[in-house]
Each structure stands twice: as C-alpha cells, then as structure tokens.
N, C-alpha and C positions, 0 to 999 in steps of 0.2 A: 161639740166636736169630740172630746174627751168619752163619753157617751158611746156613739159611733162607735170611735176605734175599737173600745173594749168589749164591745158586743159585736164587732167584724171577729178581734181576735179568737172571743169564745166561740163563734163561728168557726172558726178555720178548724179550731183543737178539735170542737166535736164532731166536725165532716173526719179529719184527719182516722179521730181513736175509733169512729165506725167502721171507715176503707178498713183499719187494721183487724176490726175485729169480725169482718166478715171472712167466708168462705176461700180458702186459699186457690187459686186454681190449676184443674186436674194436671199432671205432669203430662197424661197423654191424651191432653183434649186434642183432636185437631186444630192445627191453625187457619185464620181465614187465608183463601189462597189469593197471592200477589199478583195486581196486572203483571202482561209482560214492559224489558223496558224498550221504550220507543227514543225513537231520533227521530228527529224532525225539524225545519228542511235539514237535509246535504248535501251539502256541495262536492263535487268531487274536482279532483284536479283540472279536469277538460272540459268544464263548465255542465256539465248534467247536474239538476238538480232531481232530489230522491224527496218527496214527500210521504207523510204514514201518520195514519191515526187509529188509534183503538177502541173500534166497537163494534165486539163478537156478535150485536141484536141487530147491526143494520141490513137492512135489504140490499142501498142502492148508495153510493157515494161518490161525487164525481167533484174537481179540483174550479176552482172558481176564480179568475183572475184575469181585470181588462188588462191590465199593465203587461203578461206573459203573451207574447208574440204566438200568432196562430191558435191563444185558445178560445174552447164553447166545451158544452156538454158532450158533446162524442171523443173528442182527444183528451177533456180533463176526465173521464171516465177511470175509476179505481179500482184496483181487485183484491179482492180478496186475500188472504192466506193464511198461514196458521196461526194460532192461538187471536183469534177474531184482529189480526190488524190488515188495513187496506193500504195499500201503495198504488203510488206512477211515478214512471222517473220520465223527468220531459231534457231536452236537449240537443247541443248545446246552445246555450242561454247567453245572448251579449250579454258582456258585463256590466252590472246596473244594479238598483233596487226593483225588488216588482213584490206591488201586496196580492196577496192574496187569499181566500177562503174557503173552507170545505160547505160541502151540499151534502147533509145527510138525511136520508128520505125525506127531501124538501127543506129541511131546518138551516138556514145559513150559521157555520159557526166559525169561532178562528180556532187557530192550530192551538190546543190546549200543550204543546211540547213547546213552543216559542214565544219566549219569553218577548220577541222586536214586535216593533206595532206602529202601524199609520192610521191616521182620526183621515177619513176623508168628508165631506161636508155632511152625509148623512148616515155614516157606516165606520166602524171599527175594522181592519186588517189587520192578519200576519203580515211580517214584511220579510223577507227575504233577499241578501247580497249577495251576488255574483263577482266575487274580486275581477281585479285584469283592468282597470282604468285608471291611469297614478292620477290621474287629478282629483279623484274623488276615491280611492281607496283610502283605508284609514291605513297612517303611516307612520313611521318614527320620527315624529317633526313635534315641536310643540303646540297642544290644542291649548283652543277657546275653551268656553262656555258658554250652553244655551240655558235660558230658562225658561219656564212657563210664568208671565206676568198675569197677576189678577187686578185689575184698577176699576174703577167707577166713571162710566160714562155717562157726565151730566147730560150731554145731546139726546140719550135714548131710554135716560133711567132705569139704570142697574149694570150690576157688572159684568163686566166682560175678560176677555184673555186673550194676551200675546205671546208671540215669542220674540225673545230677545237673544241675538248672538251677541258676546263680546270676546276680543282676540287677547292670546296669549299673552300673561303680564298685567291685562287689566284690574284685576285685584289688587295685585301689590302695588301697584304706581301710583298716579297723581295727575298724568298726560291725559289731555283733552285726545279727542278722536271724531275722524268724520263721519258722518249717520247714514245710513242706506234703510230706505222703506221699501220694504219689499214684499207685493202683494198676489197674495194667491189668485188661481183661476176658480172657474162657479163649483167646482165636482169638489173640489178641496177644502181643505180650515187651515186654522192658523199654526198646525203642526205640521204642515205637508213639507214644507219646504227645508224644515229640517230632519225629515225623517226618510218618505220617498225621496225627498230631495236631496237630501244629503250636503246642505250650505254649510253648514259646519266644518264637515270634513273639506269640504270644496277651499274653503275658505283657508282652512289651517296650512294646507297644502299649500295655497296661491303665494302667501305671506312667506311662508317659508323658503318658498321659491322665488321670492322679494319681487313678483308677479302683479301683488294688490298692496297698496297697500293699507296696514290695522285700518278697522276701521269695527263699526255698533251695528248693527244690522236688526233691524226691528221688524216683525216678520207680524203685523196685525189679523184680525178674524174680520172677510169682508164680508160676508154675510150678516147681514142687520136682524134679519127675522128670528124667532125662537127654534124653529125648526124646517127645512125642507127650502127648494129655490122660492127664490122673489126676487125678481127680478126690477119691476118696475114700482119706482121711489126709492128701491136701497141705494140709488148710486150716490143719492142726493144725504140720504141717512147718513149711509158710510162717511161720506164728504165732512158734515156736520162732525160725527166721535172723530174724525180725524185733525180736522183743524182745531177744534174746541179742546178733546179730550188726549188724545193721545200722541201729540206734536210736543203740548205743554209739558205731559206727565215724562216723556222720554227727556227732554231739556229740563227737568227739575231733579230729576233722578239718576241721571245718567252724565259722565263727564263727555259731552258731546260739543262738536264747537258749534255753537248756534248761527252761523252765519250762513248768505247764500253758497259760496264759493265751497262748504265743504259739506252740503246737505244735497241726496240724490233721492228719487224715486221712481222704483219702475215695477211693472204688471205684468203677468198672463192672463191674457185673455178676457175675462172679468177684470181681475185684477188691473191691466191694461187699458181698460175702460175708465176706471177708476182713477189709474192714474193721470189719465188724460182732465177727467172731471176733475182734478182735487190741483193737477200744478198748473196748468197752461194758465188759469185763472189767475194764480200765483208763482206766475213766471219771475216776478219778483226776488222769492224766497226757496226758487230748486236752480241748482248751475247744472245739474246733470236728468233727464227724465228720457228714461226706455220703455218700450215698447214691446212686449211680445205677442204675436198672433191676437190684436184687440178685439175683444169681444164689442157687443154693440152698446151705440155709447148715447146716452140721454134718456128720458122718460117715451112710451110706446102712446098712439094714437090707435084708432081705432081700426077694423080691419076693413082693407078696401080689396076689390079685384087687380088685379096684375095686370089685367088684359083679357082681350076677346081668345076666351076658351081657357085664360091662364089658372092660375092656382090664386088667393087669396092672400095678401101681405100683408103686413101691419108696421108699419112707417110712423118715424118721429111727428110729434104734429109741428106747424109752424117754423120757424125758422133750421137750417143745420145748422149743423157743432160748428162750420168753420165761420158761419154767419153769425154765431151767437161770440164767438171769439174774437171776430175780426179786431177789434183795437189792440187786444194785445199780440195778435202772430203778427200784427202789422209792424209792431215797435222794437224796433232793430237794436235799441238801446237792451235788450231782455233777451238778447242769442249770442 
C-alpha cells in the first residue's frame, strides 16, 4: 500500500510540472462557442406548459406524451427557432403530473433540461407538474420520506426494488405505524406511484389535514419478469416475493404494527389483480383491501371462439376466482 501511494503521488507531481510546463494559451484564441441556455418544461401562471430542447441538426421533432390530454404526433409537432432550439407550448393543462418525451428524427429521448423523472414499466420520462390541486401540490406542511429499497427475493432469486413512503417524524421517534401496500398497474414500476403519482405529497398533505392518518406505505415492483409484460404466472410469482419476501422484510425493518387491524392493501388494475390474488386468500391477515379498475385476475387458457362470426378469447381455464375462493368470501368471521 505504501508503494501505491508514493508512486500515485509521484504521478500527480509529474502530470502536474508537465501541464505547467507546456504551452500557455493564446490570449486571442477563440473560445469554443456556448449552447444557448434552455428552460425546459414551464409552466406559466394559467397552466400552458412551454417545452424546448436544443438541436440545431435535427430535421423533425415532435413532443411525446400519453398522460397529456389530446396528444399524437400532429399536436405534439415542434418548431423550430433560433439558435437551433425547438418549442410548443400546449394548453391549459389540468393540474396533475404528466411524463413525457421528445421524438427526435425518430430517436425517443428525455428532456436533457429536467432534471424530474418517472420509470414506467418499460421507459424512462421527463415528468412535468401543473400546480392548482391542494391535495397533491407540494405545500408548507410537514413531508415524509420516500426511498428506493433494494432487498433479495428468495421466491425469485435475486434482487429486487421498492418504494417505501414513511410520514413525517418517523426518524426521530420510536411509534409503531400502520402499512399500506400499495400496488402499481401493468404500464408502470415501482416508482410510479411516487413520482406520476405523487403519494408522497398526497399523503403529507392528507396527515396534515389530519385527513389520514401516519401511516408506512410500501409501494413494491409487480412485474416479476426481467423485462417487458408477462402476464400469465406473474400473478402467482409476484404473490410468492410478496408473502415470502417482502411482508417479512417490511415487518423486520420497519416500525409497522404487524397485526390484521392495521395492515391494508390495494391495486390498479394489475395491481388490483394482484391484490385480489395475494389478500382474499389471506383475509385473515388484511382489515382493509381496495380495488382500482382490476385488471384480469388468474392464469390465461387457451384461445377459444366467442361465437358464431365472433372474435377469439382467451378465458381462465377451470374453475373462476370466486369458485376458487368460495370458503373464504363465504366466512363472515373475515369482513
């Protein structure tokens, strides 16, 4: 080690005394000339948003965003102007989060002037906020803390990543808090819901309006696969890292009160599938389970006709979800 050091140092001093002893340079060299400087999004007071990016070699640039109300390629279409930067200003914008990305001659990229960002299940956005909503504006109330968890899923071997909200004070204290699992839809990851979604703020807000209250919010990745949808087996996968891996790891790590009465879970749409799959089973062990817009719920059969002239379906095989459930929707003891 000793070694090293004194042969990095002698390193340093001789890069050093050569910089010094080369070429000084010329007083009137040219300098190299500076982009121009961009903004990018803004917002303006009556909700228009102004987007711009800079690149004097492109052809064709046009704004890319399902979440922005009325867009495609002809309205997010960009123009030109001087010193090579492209603008559109769209508007007015309900107030919300919406991601979005440039198209430049073909190339999808994000806004290199914005720094915000949403992971959706298969794609990086810029994210963009529209104030004008007090429940979900950021406000002068006391916030949480989100993080990104990295843990080891023994069910699917290898790791994996969450988000965890916790409310205002949880660091400094000692107080137990109740858990909300809260799970994204198919298009999304395990960052959506705090970024497009904005739970966080949602949340800081709610408590401070003594509306909710504290409470752990564990916001998991439901997608099982390494990359792209799957649909059929992940519900049962996901089910597996959740009871096995990631129930455990939040009750080990986290000052959560482990009991039925103060543990919830609820879905969109995927999400919603899932959580159908992972509590109704375990009606036991959730006092609270929501529902958004559920997506479709069990493993897929194979493809049949609909009917004479119809289109082609594909239908759970064997029994439904509420036949495969029946002893526990039955048991009144668990609602």
């Amino acid at each position: 080690m000793i070694c090293k050091r004194r042969s990095f140092v002698g390193f340093t001093l001789a890069a050093a005394a050569y910089a010094q002893s080369g070429p000084a340079p010329r007083a009137d060299a040219p300098r190299p000339a500076q982009p121009p400087q961009v903004v990018s999004p803004e917002v303006s007071a009556d909700r228009h948003i102004t987007f711009r990016i800079h690149a004097p070699n492109a052809k064709a640039i046009h704004l890319s965003g399902g979440d922005i109300p009325g867009m495609n390629p002809q309205a997010g279409q960009m123009t030109q102007g001087e010193n090579g930067i492209w603008e559109l200003t769209i508007g007015p914008i309900d107030p919300g989060a919406y991601r979005y990305n440039f198209n430049v001659d073909g190339v999808t990229v994000i806004d290199p002037r914005n720094p915000s960002s949403s992971e959706s299940n298969n794609n990086l956005w810029s994210l963009v906020y529209v104030p004008g909503s007090d429940f979900m504006d950021t406000r002068q109330v006391p916030h949480g803390a989100v993080a990104a968890v990295t843990y080891y899923s023994t069910a699917l071997q290898r790791f994996r990543r969450m988000h965890v909200y916790t409310p205002p004070g949880y660091e400094n204290g000692s107080a137990k808090y109740p858990v909300f699992y809260l799970l994204h839809g198919a298009g999304d990851s395990d960052d959506s819901w705090t970024s497009v979604g904005r739970a966080g703020f949602i949340m800081d807000n709610l408590i401070a309006a003594k509306a909710a209250k504290p409470m752990v919010i564990v916001m998991p990745a439901g997608h099982t696969s390494m990359g792209g949808f799957r649909v059929p087996g992940g519900a049962d996968e996901f089910a597996r890292d959740f009871t096995t891996d990631i129930m455990p790891y939040v009750e080990k790590n986290y000052r959560v009160i482990s009991d039925r009465a103060h543990r919830a879970i609820a879905g969109l749409s995927m999400g919603g599938a899932q959580t159908l799959n992972i509590a109704v089973p375990h009606l036991n062990e959730f006092a609270y389970i929501g529902v958004y817009s559920s997506g479709l719920i069990g493993e897929f059969g194979p493809m049949r006709p609909a009917g004479a002239g119809g289109p082609t379906i594909q239908t759970p095989p064997g029994p439904s979800w509420e036949e495969r459930n029946k002893d526990v929707l039955d048991n009144a003891s668990l609602k």
